[in-house]
ZAVO-872332 format. One record per residue (C-alpha): residue in three letters; x, y, z. Coordinates in pm, whole numbers, padded with zeros to 5 digits. Layout:
<rs>
@residu = ala | X = X | Y = Y | Z = Z
...
</rs>
This chain:
<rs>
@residu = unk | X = -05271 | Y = 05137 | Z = -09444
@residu = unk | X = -05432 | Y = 04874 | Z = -09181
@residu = unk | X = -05124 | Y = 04614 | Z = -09343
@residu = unk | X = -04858 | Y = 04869 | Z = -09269
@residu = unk | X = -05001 | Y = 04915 | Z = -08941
@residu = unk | X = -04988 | Y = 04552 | Z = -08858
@residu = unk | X = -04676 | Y = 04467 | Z = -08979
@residu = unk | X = -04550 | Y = 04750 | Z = -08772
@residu = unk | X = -04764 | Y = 04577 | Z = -08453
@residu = unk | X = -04610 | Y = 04276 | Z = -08578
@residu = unk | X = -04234 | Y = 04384 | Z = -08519
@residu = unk | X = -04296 | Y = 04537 | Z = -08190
@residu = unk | X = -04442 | Y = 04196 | Z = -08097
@residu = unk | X = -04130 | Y = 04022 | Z = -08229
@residu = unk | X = -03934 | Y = 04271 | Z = -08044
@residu = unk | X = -04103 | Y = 04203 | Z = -07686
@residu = unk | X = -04105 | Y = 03841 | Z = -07762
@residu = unk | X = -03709 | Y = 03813 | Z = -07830
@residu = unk | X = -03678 | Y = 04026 | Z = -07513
@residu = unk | X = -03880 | Y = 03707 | Z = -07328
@residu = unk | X = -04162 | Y = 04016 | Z = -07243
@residu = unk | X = -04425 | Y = 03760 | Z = -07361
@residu = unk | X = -04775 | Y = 03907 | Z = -07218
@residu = unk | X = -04641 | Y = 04208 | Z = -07406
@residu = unk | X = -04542 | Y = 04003 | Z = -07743
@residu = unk | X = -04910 | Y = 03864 | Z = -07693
@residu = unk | X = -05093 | Y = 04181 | Z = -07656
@residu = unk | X = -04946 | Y = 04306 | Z = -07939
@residu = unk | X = -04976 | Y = 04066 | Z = -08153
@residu = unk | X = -05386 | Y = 04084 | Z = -08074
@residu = unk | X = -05356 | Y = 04448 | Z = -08130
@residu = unk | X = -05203 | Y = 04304 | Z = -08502
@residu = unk | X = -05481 | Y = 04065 | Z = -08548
@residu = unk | X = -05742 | Y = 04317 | Z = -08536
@residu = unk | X = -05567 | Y = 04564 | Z = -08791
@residu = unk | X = -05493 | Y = 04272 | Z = -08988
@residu = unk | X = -05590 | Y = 03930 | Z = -08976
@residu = unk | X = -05516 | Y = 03674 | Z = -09290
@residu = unk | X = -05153 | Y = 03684 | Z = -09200
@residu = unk | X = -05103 | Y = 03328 | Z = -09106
@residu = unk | X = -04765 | Y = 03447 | Z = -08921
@residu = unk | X = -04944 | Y = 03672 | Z = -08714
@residu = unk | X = -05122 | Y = 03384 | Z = -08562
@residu = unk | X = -04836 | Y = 03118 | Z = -08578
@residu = unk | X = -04632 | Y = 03412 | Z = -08371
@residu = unk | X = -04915 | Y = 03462 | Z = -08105
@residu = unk | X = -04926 | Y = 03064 | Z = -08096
@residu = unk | X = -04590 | Y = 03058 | Z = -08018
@residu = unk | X = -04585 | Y = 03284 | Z = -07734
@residu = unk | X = -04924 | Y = 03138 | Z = -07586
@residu = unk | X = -04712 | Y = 02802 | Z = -07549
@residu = unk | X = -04437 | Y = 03022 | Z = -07374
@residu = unk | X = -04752 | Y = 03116 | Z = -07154
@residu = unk | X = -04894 | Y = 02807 | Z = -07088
@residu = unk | X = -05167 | Y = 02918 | Z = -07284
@residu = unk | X = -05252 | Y = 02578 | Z = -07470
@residu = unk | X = -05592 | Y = 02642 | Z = -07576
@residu = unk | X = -05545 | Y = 02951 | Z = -07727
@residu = unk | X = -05198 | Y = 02827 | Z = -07874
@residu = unk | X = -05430 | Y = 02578 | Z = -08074
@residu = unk | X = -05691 | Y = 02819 | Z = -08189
@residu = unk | X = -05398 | Y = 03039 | Z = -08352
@residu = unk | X = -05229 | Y = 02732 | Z = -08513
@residu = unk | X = -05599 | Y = 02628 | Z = -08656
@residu = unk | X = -05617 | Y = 02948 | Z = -08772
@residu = unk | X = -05283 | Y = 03032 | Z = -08928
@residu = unk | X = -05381 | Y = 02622 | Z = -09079
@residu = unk | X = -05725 | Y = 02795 | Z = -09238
@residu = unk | X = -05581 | Y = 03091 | Z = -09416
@residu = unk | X = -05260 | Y = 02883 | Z = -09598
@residu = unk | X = -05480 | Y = 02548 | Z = -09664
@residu = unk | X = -05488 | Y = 02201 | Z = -09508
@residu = unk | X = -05202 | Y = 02128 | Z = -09749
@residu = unk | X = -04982 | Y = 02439 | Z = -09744
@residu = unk | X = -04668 | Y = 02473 | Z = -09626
@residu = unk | X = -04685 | Y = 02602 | Z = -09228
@residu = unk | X = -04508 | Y = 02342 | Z = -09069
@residu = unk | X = -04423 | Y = 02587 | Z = -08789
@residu = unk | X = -04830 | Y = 02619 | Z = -08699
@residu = unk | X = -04847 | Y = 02244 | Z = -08711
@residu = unk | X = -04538 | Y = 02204 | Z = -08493
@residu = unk | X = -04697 | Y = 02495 | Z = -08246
@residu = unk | X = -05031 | Y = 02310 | Z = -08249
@residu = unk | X = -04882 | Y = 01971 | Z = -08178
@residu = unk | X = -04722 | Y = 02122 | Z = -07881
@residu = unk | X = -05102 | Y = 02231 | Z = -07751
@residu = unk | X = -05241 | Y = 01969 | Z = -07819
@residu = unk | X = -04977 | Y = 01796 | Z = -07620
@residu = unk | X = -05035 | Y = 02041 | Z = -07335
@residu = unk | X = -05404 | Y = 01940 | Z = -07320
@residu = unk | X = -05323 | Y = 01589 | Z = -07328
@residu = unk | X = -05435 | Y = 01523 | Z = -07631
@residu = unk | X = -05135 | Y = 01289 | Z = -07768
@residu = unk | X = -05332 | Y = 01131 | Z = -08055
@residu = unk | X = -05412 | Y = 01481 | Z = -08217
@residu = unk | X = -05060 | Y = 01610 | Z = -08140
@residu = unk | X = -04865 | Y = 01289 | Z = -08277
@residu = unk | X = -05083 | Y = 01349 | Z = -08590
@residu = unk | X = -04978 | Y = 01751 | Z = -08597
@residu = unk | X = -04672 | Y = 01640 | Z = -08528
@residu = unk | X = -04612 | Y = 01414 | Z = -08803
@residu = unk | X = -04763 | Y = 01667 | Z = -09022
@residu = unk | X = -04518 | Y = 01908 | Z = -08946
@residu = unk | X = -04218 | Y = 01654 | Z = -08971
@residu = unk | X = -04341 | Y = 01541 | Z = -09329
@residu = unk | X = -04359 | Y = 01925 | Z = -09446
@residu = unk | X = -03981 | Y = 02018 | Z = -09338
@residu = unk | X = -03883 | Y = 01622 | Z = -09441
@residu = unk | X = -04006 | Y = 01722 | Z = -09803
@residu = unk | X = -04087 | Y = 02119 | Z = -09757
@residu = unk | X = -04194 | Y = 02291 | Z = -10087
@residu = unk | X = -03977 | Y = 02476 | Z = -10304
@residu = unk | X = -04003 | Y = 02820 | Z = -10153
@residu = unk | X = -03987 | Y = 02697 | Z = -09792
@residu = unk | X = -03794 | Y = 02845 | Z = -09488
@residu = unk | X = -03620 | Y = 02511 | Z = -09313
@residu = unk | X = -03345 | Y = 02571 | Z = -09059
@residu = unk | X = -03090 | Y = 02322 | Z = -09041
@residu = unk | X = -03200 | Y = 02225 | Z = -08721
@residu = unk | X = -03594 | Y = 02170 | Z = -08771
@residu = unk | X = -03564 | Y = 01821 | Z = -08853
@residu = unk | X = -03409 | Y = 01713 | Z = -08560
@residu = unk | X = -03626 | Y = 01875 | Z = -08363
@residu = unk | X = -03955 | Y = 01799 | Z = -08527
@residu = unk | X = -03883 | Y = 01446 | Z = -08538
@residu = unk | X = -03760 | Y = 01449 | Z = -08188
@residu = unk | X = -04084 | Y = 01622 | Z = -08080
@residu = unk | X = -04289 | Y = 01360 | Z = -08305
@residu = unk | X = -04106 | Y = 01101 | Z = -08091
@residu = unk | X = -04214 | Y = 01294 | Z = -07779
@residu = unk | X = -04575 | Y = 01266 | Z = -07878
@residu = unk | X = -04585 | Y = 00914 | Z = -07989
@residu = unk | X = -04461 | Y = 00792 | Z = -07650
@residu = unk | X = -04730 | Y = 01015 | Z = -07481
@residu = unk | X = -04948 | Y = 00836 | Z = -07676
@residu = unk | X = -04817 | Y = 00519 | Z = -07577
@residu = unk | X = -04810 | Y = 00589 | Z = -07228
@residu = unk | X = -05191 | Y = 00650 | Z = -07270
@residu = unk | X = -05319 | Y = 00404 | Z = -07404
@residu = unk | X = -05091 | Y = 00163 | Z = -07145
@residu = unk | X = -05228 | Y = 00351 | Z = -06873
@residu = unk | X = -05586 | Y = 00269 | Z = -07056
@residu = unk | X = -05526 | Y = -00090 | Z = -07050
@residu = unk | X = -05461 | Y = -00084 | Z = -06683
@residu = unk | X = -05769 | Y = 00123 | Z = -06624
@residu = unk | X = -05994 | Y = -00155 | Z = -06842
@residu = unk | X = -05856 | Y = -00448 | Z = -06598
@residu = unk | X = -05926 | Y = -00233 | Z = -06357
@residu = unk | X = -05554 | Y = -00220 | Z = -06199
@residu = unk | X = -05504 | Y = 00005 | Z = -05881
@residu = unk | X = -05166 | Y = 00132 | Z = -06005
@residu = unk | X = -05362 | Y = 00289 | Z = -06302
@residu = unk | X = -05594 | Y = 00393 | Z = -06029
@residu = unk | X = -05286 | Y = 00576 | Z = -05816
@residu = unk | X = -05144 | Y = 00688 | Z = -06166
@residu = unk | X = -05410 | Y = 00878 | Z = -06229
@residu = unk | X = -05443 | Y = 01108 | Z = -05883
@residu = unk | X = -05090 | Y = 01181 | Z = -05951
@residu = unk | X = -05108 | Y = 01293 | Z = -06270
@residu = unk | X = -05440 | Y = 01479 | Z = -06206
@residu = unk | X = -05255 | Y = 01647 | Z = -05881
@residu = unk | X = -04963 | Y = 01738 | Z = -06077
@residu = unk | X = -05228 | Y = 01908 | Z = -06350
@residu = unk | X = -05352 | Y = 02117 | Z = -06025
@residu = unk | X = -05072 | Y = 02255 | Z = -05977
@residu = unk | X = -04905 | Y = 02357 | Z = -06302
@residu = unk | X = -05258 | Y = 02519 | Z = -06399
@residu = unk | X = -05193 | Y = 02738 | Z = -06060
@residu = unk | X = -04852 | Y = 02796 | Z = -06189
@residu = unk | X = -04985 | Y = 02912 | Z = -06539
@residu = unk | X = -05212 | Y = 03111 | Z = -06355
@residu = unk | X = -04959 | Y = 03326 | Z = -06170
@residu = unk | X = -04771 | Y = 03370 | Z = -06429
@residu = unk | X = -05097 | Y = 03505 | Z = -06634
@residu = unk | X = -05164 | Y = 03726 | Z = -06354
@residu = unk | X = -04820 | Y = 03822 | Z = -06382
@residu = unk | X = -04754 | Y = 03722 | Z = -06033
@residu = unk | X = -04453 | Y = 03511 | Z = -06142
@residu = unk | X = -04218 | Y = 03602 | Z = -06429
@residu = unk | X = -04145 | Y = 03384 | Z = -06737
@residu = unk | X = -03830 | Y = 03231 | Z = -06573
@residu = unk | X = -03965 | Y = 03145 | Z = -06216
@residu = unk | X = -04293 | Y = 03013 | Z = -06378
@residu = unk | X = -04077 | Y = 02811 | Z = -06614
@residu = unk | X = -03828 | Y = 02654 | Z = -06371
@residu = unk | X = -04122 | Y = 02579 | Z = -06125
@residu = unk | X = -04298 | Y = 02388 | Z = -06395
@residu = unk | X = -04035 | Y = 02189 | Z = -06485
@residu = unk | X = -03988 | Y = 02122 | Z = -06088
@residu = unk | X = -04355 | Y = 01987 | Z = -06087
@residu = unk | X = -04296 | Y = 01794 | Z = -06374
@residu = unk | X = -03971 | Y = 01587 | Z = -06260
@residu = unk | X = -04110 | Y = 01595 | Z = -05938
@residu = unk | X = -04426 | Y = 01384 | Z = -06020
@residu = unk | X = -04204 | Y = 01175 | Z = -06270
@residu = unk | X = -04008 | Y = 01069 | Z = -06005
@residu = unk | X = -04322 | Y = 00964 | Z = -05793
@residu = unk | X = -04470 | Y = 00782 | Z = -06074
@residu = unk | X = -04150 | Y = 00597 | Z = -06164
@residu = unk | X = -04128 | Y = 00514 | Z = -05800
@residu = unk | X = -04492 | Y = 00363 | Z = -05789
@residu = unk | X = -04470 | Y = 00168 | Z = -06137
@residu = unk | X = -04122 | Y = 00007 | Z = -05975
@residu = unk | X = -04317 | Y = -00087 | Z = -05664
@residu = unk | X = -04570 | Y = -00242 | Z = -05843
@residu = unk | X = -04324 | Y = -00461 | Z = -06101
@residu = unk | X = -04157 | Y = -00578 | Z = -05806
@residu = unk | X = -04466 | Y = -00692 | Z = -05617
@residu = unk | X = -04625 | Y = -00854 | Z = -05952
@residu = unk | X = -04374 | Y = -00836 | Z = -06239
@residu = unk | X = -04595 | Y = -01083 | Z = -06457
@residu = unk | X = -04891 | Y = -00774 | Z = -06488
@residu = unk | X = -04656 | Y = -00464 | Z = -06452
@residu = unk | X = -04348 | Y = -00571 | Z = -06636
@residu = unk | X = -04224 | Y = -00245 | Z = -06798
@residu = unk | X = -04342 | Y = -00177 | Z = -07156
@residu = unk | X = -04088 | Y = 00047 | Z = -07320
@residu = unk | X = -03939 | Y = 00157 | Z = -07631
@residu = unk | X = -03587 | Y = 00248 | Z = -07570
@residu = unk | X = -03487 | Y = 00557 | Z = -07765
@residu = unk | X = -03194 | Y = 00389 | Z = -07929
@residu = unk | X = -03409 | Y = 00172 | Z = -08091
@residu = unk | X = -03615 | Y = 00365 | Z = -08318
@residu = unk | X = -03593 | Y = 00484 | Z = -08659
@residu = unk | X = -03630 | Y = 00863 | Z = -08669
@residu = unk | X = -03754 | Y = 00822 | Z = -09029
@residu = unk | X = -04084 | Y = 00588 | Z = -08924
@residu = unk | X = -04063 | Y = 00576 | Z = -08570
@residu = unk | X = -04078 | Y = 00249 | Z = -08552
@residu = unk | X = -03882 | Y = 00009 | Z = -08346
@residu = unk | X = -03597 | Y = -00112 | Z = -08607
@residu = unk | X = -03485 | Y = -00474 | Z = -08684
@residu = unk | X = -03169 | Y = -00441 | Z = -08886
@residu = unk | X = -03010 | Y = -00085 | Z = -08876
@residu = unk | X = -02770 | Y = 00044 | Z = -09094
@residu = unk | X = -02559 | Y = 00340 | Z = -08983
@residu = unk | X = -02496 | Y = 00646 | Z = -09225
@residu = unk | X = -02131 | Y = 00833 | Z = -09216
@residu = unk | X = -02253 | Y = 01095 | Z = -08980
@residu = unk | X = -02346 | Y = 00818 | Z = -08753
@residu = unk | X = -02717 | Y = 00841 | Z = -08779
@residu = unk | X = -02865 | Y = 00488 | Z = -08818
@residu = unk | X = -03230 | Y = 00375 | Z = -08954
@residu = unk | X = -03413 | Y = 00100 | Z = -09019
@residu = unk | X = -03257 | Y = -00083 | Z = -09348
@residu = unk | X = -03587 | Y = -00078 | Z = -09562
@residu = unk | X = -03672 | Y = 00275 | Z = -09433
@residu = unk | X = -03340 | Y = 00435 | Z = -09580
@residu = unk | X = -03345 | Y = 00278 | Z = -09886
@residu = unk | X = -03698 | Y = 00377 | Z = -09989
@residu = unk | X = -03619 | Y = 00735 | Z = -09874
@residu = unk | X = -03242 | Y = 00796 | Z = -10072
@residu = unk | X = -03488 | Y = 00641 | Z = -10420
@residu = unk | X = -03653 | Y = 01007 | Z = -10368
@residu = unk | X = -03358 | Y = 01209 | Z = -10180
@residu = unk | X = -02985 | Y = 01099 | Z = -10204
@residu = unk | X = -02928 | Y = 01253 | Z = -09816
@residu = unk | X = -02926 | Y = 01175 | Z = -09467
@residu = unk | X = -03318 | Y = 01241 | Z = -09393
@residu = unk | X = -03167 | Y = 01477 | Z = -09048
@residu = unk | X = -02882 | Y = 01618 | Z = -09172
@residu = unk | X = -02926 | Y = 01714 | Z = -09546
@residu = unk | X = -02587 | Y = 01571 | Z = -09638
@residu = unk | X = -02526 | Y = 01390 | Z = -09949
@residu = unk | X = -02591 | Y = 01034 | Z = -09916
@residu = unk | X = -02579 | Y = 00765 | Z = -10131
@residu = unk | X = -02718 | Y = 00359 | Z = -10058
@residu = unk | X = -02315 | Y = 00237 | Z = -10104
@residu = unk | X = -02195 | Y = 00440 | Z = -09826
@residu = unk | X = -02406 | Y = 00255 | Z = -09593
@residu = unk | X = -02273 | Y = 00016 | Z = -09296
@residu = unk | X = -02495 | Y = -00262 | Z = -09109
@residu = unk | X = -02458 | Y = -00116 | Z = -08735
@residu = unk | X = -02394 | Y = -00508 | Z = -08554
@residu = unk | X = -02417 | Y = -00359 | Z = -08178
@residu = unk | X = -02736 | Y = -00156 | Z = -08208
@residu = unk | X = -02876 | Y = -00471 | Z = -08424
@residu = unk | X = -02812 | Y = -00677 | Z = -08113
@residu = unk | X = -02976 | Y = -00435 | Z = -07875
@residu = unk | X = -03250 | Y = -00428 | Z = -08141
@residu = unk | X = -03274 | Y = -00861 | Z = -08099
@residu = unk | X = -03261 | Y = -00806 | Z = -07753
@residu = unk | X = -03549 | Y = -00541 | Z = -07731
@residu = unk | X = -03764 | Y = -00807 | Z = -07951
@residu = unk | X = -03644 | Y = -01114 | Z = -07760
@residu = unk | X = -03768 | Y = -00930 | Z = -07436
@residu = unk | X = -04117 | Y = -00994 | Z = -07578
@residu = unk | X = -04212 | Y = -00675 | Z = -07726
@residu = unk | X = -04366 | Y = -00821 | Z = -08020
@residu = unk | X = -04727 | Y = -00908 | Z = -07768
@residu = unk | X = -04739 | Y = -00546 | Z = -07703
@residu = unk | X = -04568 | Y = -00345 | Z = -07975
@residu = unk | X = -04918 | Y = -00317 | Z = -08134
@residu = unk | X = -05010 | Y = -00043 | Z = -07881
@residu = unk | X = -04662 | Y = 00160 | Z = -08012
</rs>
């Protein structure tokens, strides 16, 4: 009876989330959790709509505990995608690249019985991508602090001001003094607006003393999607997709497809891409190599 129950909470949940009525979706899916609670999608669902909420910490208890009840190893590459995405919103980018990567290897290679969409590897490994330069960004920001730099000094306020005020935001919306929409579009305008202000500083600061704040970055186009590493001699598939040489030929030995698209794919229908393996020389050539440790 207390199953039924729940999986009737459960629905009505599911309902008021689809209809973006996400305090709702969240009560109910507590109300769920009580009648019921080793469902791990019970918990992966109330994750969900705690990130929709801004709700990071208890987004990462849920995905810890969906985690618990289907095993370290199971497949629940939806909680581990949730709890990167937390753990991301708590600035933690070292635990989230890790939940991250967890969650791309499970859909990458899911288990026999597995629900995959067609679209969860590209957005997995573009989220993974996400976190690693967070982490990157950290640990530059680090190395500043350590030579005790006063653009990591400025740096910091900002991003501890811009913290202020989407934790107000989170807490209107909480409060329900701000809808889902609003709170949303006013985060996002915090967000670019303090991007812009930091971009603004860090180009000051090159410009006044370009040998100490020369920009360390790894452009997008760059990486392989498979690793995540910067690449040094691409090949491009027939779909267009390119990865590191080495990469792609380890991974068609286990799968004969295109590791984001799930099409056949065979070694022989591989093509060197020449113009991203110039802009690949040229990243390298710009002296990446002294710093592409910290990557």
């Amino acid at each position: 009876m207390a199953s039924y129950q729940a999986e009737q909470l459960k629905e009505k949940g599911n309902a008021a989330f689809r209809n973006g009525e996400y305090l709702e979706a969240e009560d109910l899916y507590t109300q769920t959790v009580q009648k019921y609670s080793r469902n791990p999608l019970i918990f992966t669902n109330r994750a969900n709509v705690r990130l929709k909420l801004q709700n990071w910490d208890g987004a990462v208890n849920d995905c810890s505990k969906s985690i618990e009840i289907t095993g370290a190893n199971g497949q629940n590459h939806k909680a581990w995608y949730f709890l990167a995405q937390g753990q991301l919103g708590l600035h933690h980018p070292n635990e989230a690249l890790s939940s991250a990567l967890i969650a791309y290897e499970q859909v990458l290679h899911p288990q026999p019985a597995a629900k995959i969409s067609p679209k969860d590897l590209e957005a997995f490994s573009g989220f993974v991508l996400k976190c690693k330069k967070a982490k990157f960004a950290a640990r530059d920001l680090e190395r500043l602090r350590r030579q005790g730099d006063l653009r990591a000094e400025l740096e910091g306020t900002l991003e501890t001001q811009r913290q202020r005020e989407l934790d107000e935001v989170t807490a209107q919306l909480r409060r329900g003094k701000l809808g889902n929409i609003e709170a949303s579009e006013r985060s996002q305008e915090i967000i670019t607006t303090y991007d812009e202000k930091i971009n603004s500083l860090r180009t000051v600061f090159a410009a006044a003393d370009p040998a100490n704040h020369k920009a360390r970055e790894v452009p997008d186009y760059v990486i392989d999607m498979i690793t995540f590493e910067p690449m040094h001699d691409p090949v491009m598939t027939k779909n267009g997709h390119s990865y590191e040489r080495a990469t792609i030929y380890e991974h068609l030995k286990r799968s004969p497809t295109d590791p984001l698209t799930r099409d056949p794919l065979t070694i022989n229908e591989l093509r060197p891409n020449f113009g991203l393996r110039a802009a690949c020389e040229a990243f390298w050539d710009s002296g990446a190599s002294e710093w592409i440790a910290d990557w």
